[in-house]
C-alpha positions as CSV (number, residue, x, y, z in Angstrom):
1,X,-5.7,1.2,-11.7
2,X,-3.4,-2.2,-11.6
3,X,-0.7,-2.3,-9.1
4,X,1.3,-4.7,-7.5
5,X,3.0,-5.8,-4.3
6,X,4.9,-8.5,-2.5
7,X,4.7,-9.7,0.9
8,X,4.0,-12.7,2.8
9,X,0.7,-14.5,3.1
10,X,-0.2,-14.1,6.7
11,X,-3.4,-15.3,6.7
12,X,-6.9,-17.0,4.9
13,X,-10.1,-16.0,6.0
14,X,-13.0,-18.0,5.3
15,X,-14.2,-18.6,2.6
16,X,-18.0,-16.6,1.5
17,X,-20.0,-17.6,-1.3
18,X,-23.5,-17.2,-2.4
19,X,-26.4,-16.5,-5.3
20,X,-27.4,-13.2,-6.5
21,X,-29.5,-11.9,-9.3
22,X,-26.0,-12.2,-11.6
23,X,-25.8,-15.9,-10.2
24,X,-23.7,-17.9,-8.2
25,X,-20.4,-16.4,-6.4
26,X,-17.9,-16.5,-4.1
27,X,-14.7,-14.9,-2.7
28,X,-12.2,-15.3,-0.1
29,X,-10.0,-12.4,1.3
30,X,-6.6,-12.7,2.5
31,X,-4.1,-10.8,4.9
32,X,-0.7,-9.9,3.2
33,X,2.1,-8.4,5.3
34,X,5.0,-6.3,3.7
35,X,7.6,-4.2,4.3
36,X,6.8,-0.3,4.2
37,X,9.7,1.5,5.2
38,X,11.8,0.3,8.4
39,X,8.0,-1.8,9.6
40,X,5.8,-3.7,7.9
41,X,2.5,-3.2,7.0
42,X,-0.4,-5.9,6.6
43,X,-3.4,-5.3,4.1
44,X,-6.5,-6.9,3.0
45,X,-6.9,-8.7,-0.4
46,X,-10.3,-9.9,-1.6
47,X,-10.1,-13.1,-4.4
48,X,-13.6,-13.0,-6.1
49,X,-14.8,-15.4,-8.3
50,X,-14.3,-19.6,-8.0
51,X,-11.1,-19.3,-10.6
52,X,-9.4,-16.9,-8.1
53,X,-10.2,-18.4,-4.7
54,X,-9.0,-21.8,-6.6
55,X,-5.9,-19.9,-7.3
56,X,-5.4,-18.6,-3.7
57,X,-5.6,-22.2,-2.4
58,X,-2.5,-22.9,-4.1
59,X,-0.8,-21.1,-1.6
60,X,-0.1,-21.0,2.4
61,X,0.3,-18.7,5.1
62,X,4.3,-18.3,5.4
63,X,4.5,-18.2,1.4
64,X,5.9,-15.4,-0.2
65,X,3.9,-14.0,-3.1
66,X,3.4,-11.5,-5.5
67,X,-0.1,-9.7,-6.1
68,X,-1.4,-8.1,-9.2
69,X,-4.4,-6.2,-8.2
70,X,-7.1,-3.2,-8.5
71,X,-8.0,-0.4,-6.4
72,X,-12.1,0.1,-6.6
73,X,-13.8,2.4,-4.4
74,X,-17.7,2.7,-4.2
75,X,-20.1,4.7,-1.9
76,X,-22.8,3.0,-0.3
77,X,-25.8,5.5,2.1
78,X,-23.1,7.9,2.5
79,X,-20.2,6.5,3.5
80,X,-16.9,5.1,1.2
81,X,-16.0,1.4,1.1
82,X,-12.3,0.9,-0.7
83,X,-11.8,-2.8,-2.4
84,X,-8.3,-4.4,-3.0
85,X,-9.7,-7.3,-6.0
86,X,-6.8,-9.4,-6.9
87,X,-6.8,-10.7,-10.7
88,X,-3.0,-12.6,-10.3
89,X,-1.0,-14.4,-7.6
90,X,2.4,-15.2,-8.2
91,X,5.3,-16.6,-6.1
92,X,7.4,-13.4,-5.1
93,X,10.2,-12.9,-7.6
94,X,8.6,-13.5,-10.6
95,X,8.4,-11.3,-13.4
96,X,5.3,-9.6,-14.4
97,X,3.8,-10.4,-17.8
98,X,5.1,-8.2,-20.9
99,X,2.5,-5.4,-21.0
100,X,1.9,-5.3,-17.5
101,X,1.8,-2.7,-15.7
102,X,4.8,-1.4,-13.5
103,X,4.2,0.9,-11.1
104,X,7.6,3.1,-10.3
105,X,9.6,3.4,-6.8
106,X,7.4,5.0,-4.2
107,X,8.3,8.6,-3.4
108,X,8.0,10.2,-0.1
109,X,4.6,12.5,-0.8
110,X,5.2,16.0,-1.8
111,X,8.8,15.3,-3.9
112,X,9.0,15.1,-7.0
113,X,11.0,12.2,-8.7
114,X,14.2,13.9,-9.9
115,X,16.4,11.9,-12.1
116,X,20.3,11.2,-11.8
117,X,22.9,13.6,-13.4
118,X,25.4,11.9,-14.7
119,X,29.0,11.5,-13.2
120,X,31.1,15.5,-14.2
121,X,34.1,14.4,-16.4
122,X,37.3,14.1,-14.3
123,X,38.7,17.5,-14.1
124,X,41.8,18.4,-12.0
125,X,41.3,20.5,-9.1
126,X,43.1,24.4,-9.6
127,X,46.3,24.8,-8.0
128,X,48.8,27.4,-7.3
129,X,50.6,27.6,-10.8
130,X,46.9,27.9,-12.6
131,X,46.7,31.7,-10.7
132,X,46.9,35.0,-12.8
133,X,50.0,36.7,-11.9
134,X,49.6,39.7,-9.5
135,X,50.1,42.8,-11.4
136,X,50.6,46.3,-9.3
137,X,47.1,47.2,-8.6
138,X,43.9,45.7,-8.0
139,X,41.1,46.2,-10.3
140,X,39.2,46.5,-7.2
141,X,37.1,49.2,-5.7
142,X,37.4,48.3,-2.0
């Protein structure tokens, strides 16, 4: 799943890297803060890989910037560890690539997204002189 968000950079951690069986790596996660309703939230973003955590540098804590990124989640002895892997950094306010995916307006959970009718035609309200003449009787049964 690709999504993104905008906020501002809060803070760099430090820098990890090491060797595996795959070879060499390394990553740096980062502390974004955005606004989620009438608060803000902060979240943590992991850069993996030397062209990522290259890209990261470009920015500072105070910037504004958009993130493109993944949601992964693995299991490991029982328990559920949730990843947010960035693959794009952009300064906030610039548009995503063509293709890209879009995600749409949040909804408040449990509604459904309903669209907008469009505006009735301009119809004057009934008055007086649009009434049925009274004849004798009611048709009534009360």
């Amino acid at each position: 799943m690709a999504l993104e968000i905008e906020g501002t950079l809060r803070q760099k951690l430090a820098a990890q890297s090491g060797t595996s069986a795959r070879g060499a790596w390394s990553k740096q996660e980062f502390i974004l803060e955005y606004p989620d309703g009438n608060f803000t939230a902060q979240v943590c973003f992991t850069a993996f890989g030397t062209e990522k955590v290259a890209e990261l540098d470009k920015y500072n804590p105070g910037d504004k910037i958009k993130v493109s990124f993944n949601l992964r989640s693995r299991e490991f002895n029982g328990r559920w560890y949730t990843d947010l892997q960035i693959w794009r950094i952009a300064p906030a306010g610039t548009p995503s690539p063509q293709g890209a995916y879009a995600p749409a307006p949040a909804q408040p959970s449990g509604y459904a997204a309903t669209p907008t009718p469009p505006p009735a035609p301009a119809v004057p309200a009934p008055t007086v002189e649009d009434m049925p003449a009274a004849e004798g009787e009611d048709d009534l049964p009360f």
